[in-house]
KEDRENNU-481932 format. One line per field, with one value per residue: chain; residue in one letter; x, y negated, z negated of N, C-alpha, C, O, CB in turn; residue number from 1. Coordinates in Angstrom, 2 decimals. Glycine has a CB too. Layout:
c	[A; ...]
r	[A; ...]
n.u	[X; ...]
n.v	[Y; ...]
n.w	[Z; ...]
ca.u	[X; ...]
ca.v	[Y; ...]
ca.w	[Z; ...]
c.u	[X; ...]
c.v	[Y; ...]
c.w	[Z; ...]
o.u	[X; ...]
o.v	[Y; ...]
o.w	[Z; ...]
cb.u	[X; ...]
cb.v	[Y; ...]
cb.w	[Z; ...]
k	[NUM; ...]
END
This chain:
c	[A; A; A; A; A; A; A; A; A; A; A; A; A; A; A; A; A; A; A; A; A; A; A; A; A; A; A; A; A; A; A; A; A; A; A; A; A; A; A; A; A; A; A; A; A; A; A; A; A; A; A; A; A; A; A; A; A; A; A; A; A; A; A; A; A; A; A; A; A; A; A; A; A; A; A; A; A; A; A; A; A; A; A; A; A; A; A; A; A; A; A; A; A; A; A; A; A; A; A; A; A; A; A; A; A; A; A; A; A; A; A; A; A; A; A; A; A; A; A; A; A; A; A; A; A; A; A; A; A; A; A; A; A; A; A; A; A; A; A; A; A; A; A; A; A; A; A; A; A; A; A; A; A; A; A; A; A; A; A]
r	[X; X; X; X; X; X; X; X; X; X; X; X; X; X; X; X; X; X; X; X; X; X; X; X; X; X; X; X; X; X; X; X; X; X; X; X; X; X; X; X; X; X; X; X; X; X; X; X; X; X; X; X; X; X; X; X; X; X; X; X; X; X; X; X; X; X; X; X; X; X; X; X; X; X; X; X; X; X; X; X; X; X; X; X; X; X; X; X; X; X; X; X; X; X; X; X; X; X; X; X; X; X; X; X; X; X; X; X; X; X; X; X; X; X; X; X; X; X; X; X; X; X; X; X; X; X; X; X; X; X; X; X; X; X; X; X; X; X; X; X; X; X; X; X; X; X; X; X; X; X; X; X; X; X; X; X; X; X; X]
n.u	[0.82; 2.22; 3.76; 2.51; 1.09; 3.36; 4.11; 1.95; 2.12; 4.55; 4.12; 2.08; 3.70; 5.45; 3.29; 2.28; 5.19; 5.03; 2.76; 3.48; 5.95; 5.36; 3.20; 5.41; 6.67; 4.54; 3.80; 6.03; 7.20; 4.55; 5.25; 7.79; 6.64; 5.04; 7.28; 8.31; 8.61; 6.74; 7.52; 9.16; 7.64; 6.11; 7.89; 9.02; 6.64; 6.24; 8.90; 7.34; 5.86; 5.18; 6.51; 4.91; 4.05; 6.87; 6.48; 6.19; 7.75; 5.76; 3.52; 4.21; 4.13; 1.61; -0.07; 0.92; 0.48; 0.18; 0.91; 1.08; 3.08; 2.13; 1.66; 2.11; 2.67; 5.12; 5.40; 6.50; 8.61; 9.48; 8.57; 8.14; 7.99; 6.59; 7.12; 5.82; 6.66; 4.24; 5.02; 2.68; 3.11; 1.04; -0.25; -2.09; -3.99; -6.77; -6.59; -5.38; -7.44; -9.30; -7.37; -7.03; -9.91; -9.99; -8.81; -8.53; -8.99; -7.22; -4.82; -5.52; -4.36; -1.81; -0.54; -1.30; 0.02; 2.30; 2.19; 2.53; 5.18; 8.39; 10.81; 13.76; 12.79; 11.91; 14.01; 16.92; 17.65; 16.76; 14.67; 13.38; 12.20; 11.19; 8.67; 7.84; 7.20; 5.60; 2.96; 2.21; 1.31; -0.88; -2.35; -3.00; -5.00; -6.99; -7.07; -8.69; -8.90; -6.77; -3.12; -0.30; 2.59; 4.90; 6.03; 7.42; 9.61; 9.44; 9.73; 10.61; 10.86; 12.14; 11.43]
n.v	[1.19; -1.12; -1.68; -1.81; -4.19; -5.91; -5.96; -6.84; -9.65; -10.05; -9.89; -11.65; -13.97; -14.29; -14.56; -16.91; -18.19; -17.87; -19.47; -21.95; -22.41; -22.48; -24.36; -27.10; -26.56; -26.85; -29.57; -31.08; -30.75; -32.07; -34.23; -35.09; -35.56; -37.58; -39.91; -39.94; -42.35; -43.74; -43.61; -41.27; -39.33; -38.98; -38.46; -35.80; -34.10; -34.89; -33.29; -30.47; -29.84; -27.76; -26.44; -26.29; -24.20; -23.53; -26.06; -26.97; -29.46; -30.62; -30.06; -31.31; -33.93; -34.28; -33.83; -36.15; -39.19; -42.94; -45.63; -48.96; -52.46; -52.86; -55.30; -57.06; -58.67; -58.36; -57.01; -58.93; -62.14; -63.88; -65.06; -62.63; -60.52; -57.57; -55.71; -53.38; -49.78; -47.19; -43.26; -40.55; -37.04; -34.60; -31.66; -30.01; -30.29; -30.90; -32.39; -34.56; -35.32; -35.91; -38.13; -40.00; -40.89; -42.10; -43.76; -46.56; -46.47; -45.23; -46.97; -49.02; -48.12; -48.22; -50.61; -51.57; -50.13; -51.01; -53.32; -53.20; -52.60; -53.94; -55.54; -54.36; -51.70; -50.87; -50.67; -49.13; -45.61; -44.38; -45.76; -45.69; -42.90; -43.27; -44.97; -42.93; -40.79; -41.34; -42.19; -40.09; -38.53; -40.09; -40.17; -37.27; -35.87; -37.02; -35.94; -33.39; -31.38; -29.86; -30.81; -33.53; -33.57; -34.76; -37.95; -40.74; -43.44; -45.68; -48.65; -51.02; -54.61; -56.22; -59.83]
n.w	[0.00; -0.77; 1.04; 3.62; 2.86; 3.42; 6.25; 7.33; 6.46; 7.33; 10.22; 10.42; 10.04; 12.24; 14.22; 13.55; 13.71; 17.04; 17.78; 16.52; 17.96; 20.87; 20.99; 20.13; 23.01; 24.89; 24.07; 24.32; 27.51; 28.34; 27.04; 28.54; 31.42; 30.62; 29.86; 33.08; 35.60; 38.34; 40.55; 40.37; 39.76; 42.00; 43.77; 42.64; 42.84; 45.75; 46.78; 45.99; 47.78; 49.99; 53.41; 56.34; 59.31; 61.62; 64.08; 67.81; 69.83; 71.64; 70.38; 67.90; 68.64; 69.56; 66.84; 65.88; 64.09; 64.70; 62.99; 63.53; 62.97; 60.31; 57.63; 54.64; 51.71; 49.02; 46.11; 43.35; 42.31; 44.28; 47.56; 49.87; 52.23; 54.23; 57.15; 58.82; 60.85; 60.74; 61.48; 61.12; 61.01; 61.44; 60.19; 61.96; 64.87; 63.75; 61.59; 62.27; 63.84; 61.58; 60.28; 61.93; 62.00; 59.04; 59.28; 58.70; 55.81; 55.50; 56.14; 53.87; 52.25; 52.62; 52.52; 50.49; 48.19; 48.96; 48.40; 45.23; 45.35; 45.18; 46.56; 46.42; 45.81; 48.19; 49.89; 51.84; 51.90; 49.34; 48.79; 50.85; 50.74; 48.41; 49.05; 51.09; 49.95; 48.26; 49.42; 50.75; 48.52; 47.68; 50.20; 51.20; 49.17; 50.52; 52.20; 54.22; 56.19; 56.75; 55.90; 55.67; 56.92; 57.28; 56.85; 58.57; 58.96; 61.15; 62.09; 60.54; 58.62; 56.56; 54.69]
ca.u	[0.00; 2.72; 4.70; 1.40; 1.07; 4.48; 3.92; 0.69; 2.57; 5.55; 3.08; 1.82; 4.95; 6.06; 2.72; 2.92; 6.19; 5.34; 2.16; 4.74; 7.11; 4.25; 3.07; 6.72; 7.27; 3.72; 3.80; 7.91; 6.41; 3.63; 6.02; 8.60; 5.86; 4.92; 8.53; 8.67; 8.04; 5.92; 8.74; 9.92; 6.25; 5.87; 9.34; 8.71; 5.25; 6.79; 9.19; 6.70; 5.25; 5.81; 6.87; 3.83; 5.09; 7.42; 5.85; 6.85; 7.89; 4.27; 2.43; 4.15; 3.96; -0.45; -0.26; 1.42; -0.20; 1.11; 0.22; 2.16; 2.98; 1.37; 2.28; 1.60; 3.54; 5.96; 5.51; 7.84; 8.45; 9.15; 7.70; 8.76; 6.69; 7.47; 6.43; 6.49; 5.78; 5.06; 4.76; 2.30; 2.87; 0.46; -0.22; -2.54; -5.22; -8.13; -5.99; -4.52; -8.45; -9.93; -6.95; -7.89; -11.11; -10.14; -7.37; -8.90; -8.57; -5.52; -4.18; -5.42; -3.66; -0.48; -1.00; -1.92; 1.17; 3.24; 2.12; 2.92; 6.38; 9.63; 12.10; 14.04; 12.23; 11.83; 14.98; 17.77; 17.56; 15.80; 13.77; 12.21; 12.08; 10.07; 8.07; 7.22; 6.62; 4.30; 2.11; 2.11; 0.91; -1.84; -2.97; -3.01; -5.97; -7.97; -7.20; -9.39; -8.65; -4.94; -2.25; 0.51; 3.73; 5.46; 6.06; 8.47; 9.63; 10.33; 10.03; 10.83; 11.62; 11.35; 11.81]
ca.v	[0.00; -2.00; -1.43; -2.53; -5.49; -6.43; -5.38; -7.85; -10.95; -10.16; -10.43; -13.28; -14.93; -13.99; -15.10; -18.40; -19.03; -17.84; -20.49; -23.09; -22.61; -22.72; -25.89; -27.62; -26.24; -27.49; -31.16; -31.20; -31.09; -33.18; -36.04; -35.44; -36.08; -38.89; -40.58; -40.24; -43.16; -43.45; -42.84; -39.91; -38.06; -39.18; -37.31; -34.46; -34.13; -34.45; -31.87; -29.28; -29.65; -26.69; -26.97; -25.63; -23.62; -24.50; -26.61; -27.30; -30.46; -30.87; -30.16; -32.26; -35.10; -34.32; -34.09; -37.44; -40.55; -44.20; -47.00; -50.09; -53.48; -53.03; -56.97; -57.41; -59.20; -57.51; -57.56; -59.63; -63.72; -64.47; -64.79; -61.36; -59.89; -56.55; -55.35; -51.01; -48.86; -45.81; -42.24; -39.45; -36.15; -33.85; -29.90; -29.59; -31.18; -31.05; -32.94; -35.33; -36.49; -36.36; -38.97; -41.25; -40.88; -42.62; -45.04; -47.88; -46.21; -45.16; -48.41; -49.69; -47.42; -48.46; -52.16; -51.44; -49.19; -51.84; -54.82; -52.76; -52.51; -54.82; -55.39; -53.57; -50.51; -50.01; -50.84; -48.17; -44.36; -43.98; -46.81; -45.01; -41.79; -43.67; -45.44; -41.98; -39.80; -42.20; -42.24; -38.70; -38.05; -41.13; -40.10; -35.72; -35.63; -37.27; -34.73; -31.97; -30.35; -29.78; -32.17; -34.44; -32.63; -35.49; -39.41; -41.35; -44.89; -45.85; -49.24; -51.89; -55.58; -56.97; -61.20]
ca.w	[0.00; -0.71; 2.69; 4.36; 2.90; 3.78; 7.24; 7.57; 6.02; 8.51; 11.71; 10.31; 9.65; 13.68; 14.90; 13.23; 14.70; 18.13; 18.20; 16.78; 19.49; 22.12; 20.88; 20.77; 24.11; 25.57; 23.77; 25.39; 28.64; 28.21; 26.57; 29.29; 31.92; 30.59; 30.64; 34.27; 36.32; 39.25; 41.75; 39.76; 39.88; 43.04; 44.34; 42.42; 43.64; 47.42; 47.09; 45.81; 49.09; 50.97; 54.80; 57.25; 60.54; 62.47; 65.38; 69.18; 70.11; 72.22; 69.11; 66.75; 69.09; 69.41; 65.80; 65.11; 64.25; 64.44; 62.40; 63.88; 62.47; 59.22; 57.45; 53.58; 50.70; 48.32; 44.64; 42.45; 42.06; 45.89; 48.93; 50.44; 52.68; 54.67; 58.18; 59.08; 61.11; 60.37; 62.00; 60.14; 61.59; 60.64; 60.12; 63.24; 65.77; 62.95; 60.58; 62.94; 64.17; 60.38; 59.58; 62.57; 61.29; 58.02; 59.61; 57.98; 54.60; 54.90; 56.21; 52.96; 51.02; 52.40; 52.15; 48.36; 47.80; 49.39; 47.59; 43.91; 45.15; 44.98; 47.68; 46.05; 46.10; 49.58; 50.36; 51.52; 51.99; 48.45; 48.53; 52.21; 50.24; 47.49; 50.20; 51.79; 48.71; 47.26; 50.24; 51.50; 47.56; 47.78; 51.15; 51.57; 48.29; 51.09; 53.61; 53.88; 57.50; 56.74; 55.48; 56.11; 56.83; 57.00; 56.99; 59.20; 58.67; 62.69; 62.15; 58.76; 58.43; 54.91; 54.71]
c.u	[0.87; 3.73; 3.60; 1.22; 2.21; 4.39; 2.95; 1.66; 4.11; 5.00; 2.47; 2.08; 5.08; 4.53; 2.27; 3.44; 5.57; 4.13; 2.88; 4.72; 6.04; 3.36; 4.20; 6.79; 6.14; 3.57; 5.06; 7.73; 5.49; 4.42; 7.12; 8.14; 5.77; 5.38; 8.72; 7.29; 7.14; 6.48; 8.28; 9.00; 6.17; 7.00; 9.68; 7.79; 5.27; 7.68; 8.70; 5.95; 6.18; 5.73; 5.77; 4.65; 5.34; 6.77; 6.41; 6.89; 6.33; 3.62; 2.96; 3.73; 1.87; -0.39; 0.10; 1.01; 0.21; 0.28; 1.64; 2.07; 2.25; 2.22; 1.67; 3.32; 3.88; 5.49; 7.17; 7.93; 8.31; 8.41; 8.08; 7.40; 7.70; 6.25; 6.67; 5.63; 5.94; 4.28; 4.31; 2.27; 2.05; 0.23; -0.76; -3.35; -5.83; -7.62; -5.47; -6.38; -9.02; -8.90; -6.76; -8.77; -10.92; -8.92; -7.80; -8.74; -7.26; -4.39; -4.27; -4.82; -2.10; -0.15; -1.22; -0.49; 2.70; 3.23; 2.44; 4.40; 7.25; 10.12; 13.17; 14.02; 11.48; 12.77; 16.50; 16.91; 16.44; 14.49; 12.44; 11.44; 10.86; 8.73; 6.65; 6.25; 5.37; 3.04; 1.70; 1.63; -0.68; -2.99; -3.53; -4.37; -7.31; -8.54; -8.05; -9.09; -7.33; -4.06; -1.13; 1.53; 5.09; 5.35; 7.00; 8.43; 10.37; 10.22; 9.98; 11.22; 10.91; 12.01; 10.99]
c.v	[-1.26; -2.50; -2.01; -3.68; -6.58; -6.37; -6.38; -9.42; -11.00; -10.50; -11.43; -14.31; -14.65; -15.06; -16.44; -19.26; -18.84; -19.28; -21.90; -23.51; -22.71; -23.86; -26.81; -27.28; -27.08; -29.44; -31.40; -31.42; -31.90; -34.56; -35.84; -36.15; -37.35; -40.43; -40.87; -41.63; -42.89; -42.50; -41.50; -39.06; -37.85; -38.41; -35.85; -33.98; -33.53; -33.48; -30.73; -28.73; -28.67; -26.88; -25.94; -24.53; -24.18; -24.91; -26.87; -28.61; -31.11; -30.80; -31.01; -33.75; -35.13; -34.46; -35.56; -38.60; -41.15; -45.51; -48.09; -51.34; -53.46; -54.09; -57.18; -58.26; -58.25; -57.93; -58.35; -61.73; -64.24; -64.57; -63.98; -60.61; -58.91; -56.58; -54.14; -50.93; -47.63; -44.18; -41.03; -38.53; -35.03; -32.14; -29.20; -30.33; -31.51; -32.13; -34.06; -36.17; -36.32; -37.84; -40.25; -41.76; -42.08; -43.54; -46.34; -47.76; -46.05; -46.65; -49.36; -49.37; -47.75; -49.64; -51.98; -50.57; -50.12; -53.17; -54.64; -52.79; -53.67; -54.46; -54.19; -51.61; -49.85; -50.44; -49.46; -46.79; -43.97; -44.87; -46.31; -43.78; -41.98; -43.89; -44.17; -41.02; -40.39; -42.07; -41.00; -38.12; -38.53; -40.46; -38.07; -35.39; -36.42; -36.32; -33.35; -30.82; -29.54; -31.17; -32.58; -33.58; -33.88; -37.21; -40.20; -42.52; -45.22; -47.20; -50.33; -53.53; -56.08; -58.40; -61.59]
c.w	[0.00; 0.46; 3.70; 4.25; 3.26; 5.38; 8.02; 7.49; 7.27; 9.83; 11.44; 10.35; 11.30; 14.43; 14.41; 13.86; 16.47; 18.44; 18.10; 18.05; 20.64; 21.91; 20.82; 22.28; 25.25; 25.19; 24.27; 26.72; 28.98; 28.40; 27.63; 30.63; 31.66; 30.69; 31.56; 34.73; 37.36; 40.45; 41.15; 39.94; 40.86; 44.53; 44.05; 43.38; 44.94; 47.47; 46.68; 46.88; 49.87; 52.34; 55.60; 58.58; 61.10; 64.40; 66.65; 69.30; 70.67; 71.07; 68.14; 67.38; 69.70; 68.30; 64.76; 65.22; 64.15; 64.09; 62.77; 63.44; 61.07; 57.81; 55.76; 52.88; 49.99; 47.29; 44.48; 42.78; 43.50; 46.40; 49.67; 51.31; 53.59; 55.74; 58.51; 59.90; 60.90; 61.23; 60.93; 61.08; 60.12; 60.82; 61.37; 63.58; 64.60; 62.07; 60.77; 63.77; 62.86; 59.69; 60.55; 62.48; 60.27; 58.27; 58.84; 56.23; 53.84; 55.03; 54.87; 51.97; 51.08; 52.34; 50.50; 47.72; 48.16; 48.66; 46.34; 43.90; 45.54; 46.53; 47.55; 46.49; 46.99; 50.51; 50.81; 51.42; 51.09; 48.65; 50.34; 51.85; 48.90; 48.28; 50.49; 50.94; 48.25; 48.38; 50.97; 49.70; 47.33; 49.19; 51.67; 50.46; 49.34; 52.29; 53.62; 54.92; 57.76; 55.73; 56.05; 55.97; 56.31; 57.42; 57.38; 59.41; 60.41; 62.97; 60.79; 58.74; 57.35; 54.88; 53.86]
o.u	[0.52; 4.30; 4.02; 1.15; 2.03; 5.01; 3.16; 1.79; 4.47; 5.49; 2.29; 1.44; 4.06; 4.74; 1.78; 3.08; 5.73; 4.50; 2.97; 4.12; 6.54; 2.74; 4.02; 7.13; 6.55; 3.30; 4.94; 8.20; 5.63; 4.40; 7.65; 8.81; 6.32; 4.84; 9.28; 6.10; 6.67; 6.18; 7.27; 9.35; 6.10; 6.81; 10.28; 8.07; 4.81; 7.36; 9.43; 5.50; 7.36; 4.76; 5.89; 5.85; 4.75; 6.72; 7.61; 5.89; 5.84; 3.03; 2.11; 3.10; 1.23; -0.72; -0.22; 1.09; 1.17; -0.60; 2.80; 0.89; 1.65; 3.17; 0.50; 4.46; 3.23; 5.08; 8.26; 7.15; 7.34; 7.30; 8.62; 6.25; 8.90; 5.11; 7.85; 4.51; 6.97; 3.08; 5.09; 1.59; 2.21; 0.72; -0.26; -3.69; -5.46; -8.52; -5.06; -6.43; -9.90; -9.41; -6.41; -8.87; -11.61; -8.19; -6.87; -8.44; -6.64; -3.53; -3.46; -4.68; -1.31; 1.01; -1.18; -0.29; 3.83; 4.19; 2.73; 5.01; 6.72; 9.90; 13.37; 14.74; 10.75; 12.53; 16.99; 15.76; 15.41; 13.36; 11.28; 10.35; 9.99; 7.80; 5.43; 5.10; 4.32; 1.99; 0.79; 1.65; -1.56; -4.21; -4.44; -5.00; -8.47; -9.57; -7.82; -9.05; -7.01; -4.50; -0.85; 1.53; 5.88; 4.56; 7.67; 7.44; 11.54; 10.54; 9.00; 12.42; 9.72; 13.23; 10.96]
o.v	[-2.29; -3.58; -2.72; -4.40; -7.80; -7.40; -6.68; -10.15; -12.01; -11.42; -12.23; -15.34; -15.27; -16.12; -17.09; -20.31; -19.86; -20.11; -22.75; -24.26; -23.44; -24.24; -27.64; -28.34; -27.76; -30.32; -32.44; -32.49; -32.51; -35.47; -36.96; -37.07; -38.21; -41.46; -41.96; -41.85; -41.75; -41.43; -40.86; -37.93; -36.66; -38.05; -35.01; -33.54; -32.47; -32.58; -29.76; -27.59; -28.72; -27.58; -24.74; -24.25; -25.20; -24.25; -27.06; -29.13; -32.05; -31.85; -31.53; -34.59; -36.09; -35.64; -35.91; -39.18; -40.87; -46.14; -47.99; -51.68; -54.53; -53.67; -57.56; -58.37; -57.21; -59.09; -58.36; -62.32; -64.88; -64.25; -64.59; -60.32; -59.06; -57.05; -53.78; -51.43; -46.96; -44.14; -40.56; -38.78; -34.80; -31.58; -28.19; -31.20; -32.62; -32.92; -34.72; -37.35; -37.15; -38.55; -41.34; -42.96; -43.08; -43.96; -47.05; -48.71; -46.31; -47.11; -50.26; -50.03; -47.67; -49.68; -52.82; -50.64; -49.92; -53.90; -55.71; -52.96; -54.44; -53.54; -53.30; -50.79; -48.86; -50.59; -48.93; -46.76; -43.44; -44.39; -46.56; -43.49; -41.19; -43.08; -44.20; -40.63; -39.83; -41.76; -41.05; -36.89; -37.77; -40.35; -37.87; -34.44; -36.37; -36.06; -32.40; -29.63; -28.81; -32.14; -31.97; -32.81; -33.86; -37.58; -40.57; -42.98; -45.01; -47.41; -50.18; -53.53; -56.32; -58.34; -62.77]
o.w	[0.57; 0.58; 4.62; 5.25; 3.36; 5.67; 9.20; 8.48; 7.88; 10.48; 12.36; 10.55; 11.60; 15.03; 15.33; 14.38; 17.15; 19.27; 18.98; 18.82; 21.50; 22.90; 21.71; 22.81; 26.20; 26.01; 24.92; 27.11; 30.05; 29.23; 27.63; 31.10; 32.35; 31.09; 31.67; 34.50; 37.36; 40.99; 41.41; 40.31; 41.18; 45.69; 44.73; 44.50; 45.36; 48.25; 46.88; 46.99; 50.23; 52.66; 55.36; 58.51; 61.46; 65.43; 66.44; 68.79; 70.05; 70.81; 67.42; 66.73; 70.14; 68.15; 63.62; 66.31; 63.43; 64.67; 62.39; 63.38; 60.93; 57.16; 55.79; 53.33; 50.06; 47.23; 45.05; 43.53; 43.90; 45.97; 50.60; 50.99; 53.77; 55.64; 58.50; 60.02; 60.83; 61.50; 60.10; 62.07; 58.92; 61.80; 61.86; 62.77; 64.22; 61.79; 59.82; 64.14; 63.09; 58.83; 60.10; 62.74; 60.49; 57.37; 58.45; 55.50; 52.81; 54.27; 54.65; 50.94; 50.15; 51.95; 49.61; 46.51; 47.71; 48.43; 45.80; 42.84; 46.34; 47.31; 48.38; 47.05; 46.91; 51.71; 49.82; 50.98; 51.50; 48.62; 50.65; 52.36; 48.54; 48.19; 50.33; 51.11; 47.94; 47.82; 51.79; 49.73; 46.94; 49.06; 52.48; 50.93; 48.95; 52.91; 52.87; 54.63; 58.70; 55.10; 57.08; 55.01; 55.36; 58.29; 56.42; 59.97; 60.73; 64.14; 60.06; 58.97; 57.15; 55.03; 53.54]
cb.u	[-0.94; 3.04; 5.11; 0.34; 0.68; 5.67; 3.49; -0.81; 2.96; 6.26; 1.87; 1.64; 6.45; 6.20; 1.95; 3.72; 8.06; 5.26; 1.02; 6.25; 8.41; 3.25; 2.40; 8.02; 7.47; 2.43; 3.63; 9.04; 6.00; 2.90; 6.91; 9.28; 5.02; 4.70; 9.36; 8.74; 8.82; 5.47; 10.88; 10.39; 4.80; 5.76; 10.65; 8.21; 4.74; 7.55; 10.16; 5.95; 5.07; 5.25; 8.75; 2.85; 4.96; 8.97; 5.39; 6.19; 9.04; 3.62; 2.09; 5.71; 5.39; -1.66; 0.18; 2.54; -0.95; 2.03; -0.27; 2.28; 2.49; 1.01; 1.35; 0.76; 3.06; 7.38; 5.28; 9.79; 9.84; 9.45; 7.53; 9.45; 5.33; 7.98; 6.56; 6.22; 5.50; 4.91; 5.86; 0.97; 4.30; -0.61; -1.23; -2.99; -6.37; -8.76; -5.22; -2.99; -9.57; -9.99; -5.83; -8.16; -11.39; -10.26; -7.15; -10.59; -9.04; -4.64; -4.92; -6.24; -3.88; 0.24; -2.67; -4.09; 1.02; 3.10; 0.74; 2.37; 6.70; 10.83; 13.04; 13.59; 11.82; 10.46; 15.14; 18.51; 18.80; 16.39; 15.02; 13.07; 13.58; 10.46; 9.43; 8.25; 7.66; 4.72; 2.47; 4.02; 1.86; -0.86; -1.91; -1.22; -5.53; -7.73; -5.68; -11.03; -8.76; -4.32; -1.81; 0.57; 4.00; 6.31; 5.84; 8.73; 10.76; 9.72; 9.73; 12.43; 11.89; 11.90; 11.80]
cb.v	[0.01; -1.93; 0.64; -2.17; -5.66; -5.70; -4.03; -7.66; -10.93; -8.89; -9.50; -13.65; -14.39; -11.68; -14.33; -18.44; -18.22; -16.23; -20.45; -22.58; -20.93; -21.45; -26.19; -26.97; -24.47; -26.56; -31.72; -29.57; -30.40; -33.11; -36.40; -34.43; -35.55; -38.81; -40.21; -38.60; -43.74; -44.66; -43.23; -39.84; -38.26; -40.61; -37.80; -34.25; -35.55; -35.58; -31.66; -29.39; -31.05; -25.43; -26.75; -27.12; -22.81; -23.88; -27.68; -26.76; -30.38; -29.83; -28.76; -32.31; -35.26; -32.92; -33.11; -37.70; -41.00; -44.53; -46.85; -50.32; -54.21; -51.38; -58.48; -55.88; -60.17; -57.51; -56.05; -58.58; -64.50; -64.14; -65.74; -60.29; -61.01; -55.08; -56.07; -49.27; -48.91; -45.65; -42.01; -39.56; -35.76; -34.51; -29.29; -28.43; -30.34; -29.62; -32.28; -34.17; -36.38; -34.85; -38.45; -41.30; -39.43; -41.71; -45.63; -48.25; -45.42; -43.79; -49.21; -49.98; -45.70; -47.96; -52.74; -49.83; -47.57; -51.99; -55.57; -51.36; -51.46; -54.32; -56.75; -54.11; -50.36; -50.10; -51.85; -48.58; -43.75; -44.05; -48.83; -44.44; -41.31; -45.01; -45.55; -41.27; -39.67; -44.33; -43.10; -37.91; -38.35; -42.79; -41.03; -34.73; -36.36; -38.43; -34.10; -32.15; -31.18; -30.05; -32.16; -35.76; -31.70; -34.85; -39.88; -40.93; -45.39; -44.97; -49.23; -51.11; -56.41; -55.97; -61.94]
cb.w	[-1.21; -1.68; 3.24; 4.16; 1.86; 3.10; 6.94; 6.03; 3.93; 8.69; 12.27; 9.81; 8.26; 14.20; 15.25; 12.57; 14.49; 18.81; 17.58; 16.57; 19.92; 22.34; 19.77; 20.03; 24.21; 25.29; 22.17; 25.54; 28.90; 26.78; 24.48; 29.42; 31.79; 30.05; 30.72; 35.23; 36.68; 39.67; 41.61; 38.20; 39.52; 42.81; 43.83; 41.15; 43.88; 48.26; 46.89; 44.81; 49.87; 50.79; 55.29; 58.05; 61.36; 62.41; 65.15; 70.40; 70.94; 73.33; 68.35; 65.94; 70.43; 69.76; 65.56; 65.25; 63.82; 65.79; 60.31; 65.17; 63.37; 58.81; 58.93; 52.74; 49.92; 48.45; 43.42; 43.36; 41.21; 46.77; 49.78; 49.03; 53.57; 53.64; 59.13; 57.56; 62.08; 58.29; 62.78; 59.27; 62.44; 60.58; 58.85; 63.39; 67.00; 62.07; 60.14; 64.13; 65.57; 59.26; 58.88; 63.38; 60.61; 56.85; 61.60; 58.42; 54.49; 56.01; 57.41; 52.73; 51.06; 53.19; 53.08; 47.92; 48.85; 50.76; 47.53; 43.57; 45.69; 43.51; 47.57; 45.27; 45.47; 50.32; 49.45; 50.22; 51.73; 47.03; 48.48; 53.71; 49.88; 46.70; 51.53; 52.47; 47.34; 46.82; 50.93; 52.54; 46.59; 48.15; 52.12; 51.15; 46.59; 51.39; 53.92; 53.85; 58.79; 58.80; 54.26; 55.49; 58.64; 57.22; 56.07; 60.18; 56.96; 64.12; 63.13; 57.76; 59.54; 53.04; 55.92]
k	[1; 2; 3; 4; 5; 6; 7; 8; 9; 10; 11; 12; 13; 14; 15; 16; 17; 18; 19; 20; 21; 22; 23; 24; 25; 26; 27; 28; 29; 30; 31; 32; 33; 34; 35; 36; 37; 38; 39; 40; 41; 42; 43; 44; 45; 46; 47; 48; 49; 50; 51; 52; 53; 54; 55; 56; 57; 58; 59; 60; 61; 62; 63; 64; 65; 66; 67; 68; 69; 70; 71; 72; 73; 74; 75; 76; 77; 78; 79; 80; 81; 82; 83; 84; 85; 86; 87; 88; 89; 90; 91; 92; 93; 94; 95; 96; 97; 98; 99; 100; 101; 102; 103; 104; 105; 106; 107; 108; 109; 110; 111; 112; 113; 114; 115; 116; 117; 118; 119; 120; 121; 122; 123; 124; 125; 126; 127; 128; 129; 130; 131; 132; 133; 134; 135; 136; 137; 138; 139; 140; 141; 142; 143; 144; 145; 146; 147; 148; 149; 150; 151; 152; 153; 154; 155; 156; 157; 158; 159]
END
């Protein structure tokens, strides 16, 4: 009787710790989340994106949409304003006329994503990589027919 009760208070003591440690481990994650910036989610995020099949030159170029000249102001004290264009290739046909479809939406999404950010931070390699991530995260939760494979900066002048 007394080997039993030792036996109970030992699994008790173990499953204790193991809920512990599985609450440290889930609030650690949580609060590390929460640290990250926008970028930072926003770059994760994009490389979790897995790559679709590989396409033919003819099909990526049916699948790719072009938004040209698109002209807003920059955040921050100046007068900065930026001009892009940019190339969305997408997963296939269906996906590529549901996001012509919503060109007016999306155009506002990148006008709105552009005016939150600095000179700065769409400046340079990362600052295209921020750019892209952020908007291929903003814009694919709208997509229903497929999604965005990818996002190409083919034209930029920020003054």
């Amino acid at each position: 009787m007394f080997k039993s009760k030792i036996f109970i208070m030992v699994v008790a003591i173990l499953i204790a710790i193991t809920l512990i440690l599985t609450a440290a481990f889930v609030l650690w994650n949580y609060m590390d989340k929460a640290n990250q910036s926008p970028q930072d989610m926003a770059q994760s995020s994009a490389r979790e994106v897995k790559p679709g099949k590989k396409l033919t030159p003819d099909q990526v170029k049916e699948n790719t949409a072009i938004m040209k000249d698109i002209l807003t102001n920059l955040a921050g004290n100046g007068n900065k304003f930026i001009k892009v264009t940019l190339a969305f290739e997408l997963e296939n046909k269906k996906a590529r006329d549901e996001f012509d479809k919503l060109d007016a939406k999306m155009k506002a999404l990148i006008v709105q994503t552009l005016a939150d950010m600095t000179p700065d931070q769409v400046t340079g390699s990362k600052g295209f990589d921020n750019l892209t991530s952020a908007l291929m995260n903003k814009m694919n939760p709208l997509l229903h027919e497929g999604k965005l494979n990818q996002i190409l900066i083919t034209d930029i002048v920020i003054q």
